[in-house]
N, C-alpha and C positions, 0 to 999 in steps of 0.2 A: 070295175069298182064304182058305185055310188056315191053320189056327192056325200054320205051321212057316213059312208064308212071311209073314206079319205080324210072327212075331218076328225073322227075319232083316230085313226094314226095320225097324225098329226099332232092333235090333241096331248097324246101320250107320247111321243117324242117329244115335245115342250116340256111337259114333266118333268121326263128324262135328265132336259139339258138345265131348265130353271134347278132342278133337284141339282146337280153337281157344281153352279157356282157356292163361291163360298159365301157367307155370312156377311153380313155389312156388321162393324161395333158398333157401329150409331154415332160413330165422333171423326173416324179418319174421312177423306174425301171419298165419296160417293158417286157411283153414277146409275141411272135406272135402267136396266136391258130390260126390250120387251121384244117381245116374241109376236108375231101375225101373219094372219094365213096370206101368201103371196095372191091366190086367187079374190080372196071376200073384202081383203085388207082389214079382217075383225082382228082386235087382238087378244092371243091364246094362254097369255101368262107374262110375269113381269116381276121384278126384284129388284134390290138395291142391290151392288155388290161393293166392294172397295174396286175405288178406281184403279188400282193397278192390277185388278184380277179379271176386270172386265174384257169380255171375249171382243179382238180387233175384226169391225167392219171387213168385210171383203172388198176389195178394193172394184170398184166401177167400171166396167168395159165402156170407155167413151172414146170417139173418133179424136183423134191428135191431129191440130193443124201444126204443121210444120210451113217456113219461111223457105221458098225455094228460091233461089236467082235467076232471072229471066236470060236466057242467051240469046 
């Protein structure tokens, strides 16, 4: 697959996913999801939604320092 046809799936899965958040009323709290390609870092689409309907971040694989006792 080509860089130009990677970004057109991509492309249309943003859609997809911008398309099924809900509606923001324009009065409750708000947050912006935006959508961008992991490789270009351009971004592919973006909406308000109500904050309680916004999709939760995946959480971060980061290394845990833990406190060990020396014996």
């Amino acid at each position: 697959m080509n860089e130009r046809e990677r970004l057109q799936l991509l492309q249309a899965a943003t859609q997809e996913m911008v398309a099924d958040l809900p509606a923001w009323d324009g009065e409750s709290p708000a947050v912006l999801v935006t959508y961008t390609d992991p490789v270009t870092r351009l971004r592919l689409g973006h909406r308000f939604v109500p904050a309680t309907a916004a999709p939760q971040p995946k959480p971060q694989t980061r290394p845990r320092l833990r406190l060990v006792e020396a014996s």
